[in-house]
N, C-alpha and C positions, 0 to 999 in steps of 0.2 A: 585178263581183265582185273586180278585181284590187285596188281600194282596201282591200275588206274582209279579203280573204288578210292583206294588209301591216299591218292593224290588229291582227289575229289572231295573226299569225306569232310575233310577240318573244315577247308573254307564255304565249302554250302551248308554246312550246320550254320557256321558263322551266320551268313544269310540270310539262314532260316529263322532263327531266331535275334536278329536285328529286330529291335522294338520299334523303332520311327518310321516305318514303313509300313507297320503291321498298324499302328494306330494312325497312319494316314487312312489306311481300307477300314476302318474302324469307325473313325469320322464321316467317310464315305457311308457306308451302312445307316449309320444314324441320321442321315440326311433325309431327302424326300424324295429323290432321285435313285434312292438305295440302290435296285437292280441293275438300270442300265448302266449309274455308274460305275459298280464295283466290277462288271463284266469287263469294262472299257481298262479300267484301274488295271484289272489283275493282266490283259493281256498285255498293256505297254508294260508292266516288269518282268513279265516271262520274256519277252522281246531284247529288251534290256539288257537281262541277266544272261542269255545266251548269247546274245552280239560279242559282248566284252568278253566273257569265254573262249567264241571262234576266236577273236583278234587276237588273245594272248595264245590259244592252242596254234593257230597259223605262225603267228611272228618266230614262237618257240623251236617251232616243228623245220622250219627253211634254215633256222640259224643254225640248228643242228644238223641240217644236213647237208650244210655248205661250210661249217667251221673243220679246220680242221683238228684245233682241239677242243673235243665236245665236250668234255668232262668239265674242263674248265670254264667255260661258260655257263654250264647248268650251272655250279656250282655258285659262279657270281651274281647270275639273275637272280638266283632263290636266295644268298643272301641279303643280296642288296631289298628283295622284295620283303625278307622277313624282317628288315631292321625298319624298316617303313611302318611294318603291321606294327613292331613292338612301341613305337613315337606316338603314334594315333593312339594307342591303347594308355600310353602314359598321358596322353593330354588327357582323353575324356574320364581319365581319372582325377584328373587334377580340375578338371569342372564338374568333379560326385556335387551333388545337393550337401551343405552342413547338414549336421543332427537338428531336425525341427526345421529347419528349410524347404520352400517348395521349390519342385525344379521347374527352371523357366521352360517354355515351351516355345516354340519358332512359329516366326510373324503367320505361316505358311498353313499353321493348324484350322484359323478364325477362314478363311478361304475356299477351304474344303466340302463346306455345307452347301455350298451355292456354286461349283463347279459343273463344268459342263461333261459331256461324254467326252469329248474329243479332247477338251482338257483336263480330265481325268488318266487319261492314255500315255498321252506328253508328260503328264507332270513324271507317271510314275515310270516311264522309260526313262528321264530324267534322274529321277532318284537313283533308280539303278545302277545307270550304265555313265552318269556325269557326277555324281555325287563319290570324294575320292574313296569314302570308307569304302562306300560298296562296290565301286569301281573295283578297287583296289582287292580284296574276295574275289570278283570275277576271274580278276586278272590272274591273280595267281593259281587257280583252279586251273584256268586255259595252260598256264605255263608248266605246271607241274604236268601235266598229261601231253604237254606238245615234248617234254622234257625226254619222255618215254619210247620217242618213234616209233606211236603203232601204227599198225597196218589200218586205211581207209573207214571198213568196216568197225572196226574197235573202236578210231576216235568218234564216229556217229553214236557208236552205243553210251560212247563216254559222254559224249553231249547230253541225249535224252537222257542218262540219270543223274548226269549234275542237276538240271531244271528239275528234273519231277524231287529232287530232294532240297534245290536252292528257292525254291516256291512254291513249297506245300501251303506254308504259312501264312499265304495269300489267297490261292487257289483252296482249299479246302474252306477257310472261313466262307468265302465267297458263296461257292455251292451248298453247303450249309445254310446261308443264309435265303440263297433261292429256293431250300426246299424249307425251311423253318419259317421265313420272316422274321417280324417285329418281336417272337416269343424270345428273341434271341439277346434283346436290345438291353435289360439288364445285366444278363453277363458281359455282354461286350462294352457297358459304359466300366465296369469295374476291372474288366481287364484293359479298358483305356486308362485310366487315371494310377495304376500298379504299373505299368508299361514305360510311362511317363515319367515317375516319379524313379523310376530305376534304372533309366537310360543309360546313363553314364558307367556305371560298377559293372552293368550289363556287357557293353561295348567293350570294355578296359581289359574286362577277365579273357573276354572273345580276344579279343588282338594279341594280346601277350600271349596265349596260346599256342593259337595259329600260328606268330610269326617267328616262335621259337622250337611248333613243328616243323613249319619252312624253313628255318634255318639247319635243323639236325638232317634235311634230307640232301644237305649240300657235300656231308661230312660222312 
């Protein structure tokens, strides 16, 4: 299982600390709906985050075991996967905030306060599992561990800990906030608006990372 950890590890950090998802549950919180939304929130992105995971550990796992040369195929899906993470990571650095600039924020934020449960759910399975950044994380988590051909039992274990470490960052604020409430609502406007304003340098450092681990593990 230590291969599979190290397959998993980059891009559920990545995840984890993705800001625009964390200050979507954030918004959520500060709303009036707090509870039942953020319950609804956090489960469509656990949902989310593991679909795209199975799909890439499935796809990964049949191609390897129907190709008959494996090696070369690992090899070109995790490139081709890492050179995607490294694009993404050069855009959203190329949209950083200037010095003394605020960063814009998406139509999507003002919406948030007045969301329903069931649209809460959607949006953030949405995010997850359709949005390519984070799409794109899942994917390569699933593919790096289907990459591996383990036995049944290992890819389930490898599933539960990609989630319990790709959606801490969701899930813990959440429960946190079911057992704290409103005491919590200072901190979370100040780590909305830091969250916000550092999106991009945030994103940029993650991707180039990631997809230049992805890429050494083709090699």
């Amino acid at each position: 299982m230590g291969a599979a950890f190290s397959a998993i590890l980059s891009p559920a950090v990545g995840i984890l600390i993705s800001p625009f998802p964390i200050v979507g549950l954030i918004l959520i919180l500060l709303s009036n709906k707090a509870r039942i939304n953020s319950i609804f929130y956090t489960i469509g992105w656990i949902v989310g985050n593991i679909a795209i995971f199975l799909i890439g550990l499935f796809l990964m796992s049949s191609a390897v075991s129907s190709s008959g040369d494996q090696s070369m195929l690992v090899k070109i899906i995790l490139i081709v996967l890492g050179v995607l993470l490294i694009l993404l990571g050069v855009h959203d650095f190329s949209k950083r905030p200037k010095n003394g600039e605020k960063a814009a924020t998406p139509k999507w934020f003002e919406k948030m306060s007045n969301i329903k449960p069931g649209g809460a759910m959607i949006f953030a399975f949405l995010l997850s599992a359709v949005n390519p950044k984070n799409m794109l994380l899942s994917l390569t988590a699933g593919v790096s561990v289907g990459a591996l051909n383990l036995a049944g039992g290992q890819e389930i274990t490898a599933t539960i800990i990609f989630g319990i470490i790709a959606c801490c960052s969701i899930y813990i604020p959440t429960i946190a906030f079911l057992l704290a409430g409103k005491r919590l609502n200072k901190v979370l406007d100040s780590t909305r608006n830091w969250l916000i304003q550092n999106n991009s340098v945030i994103m940029a450092v993650l991707f180039l990372f990631i997809g230049l681990s992805v890429i050494s593990k083709a090699f």
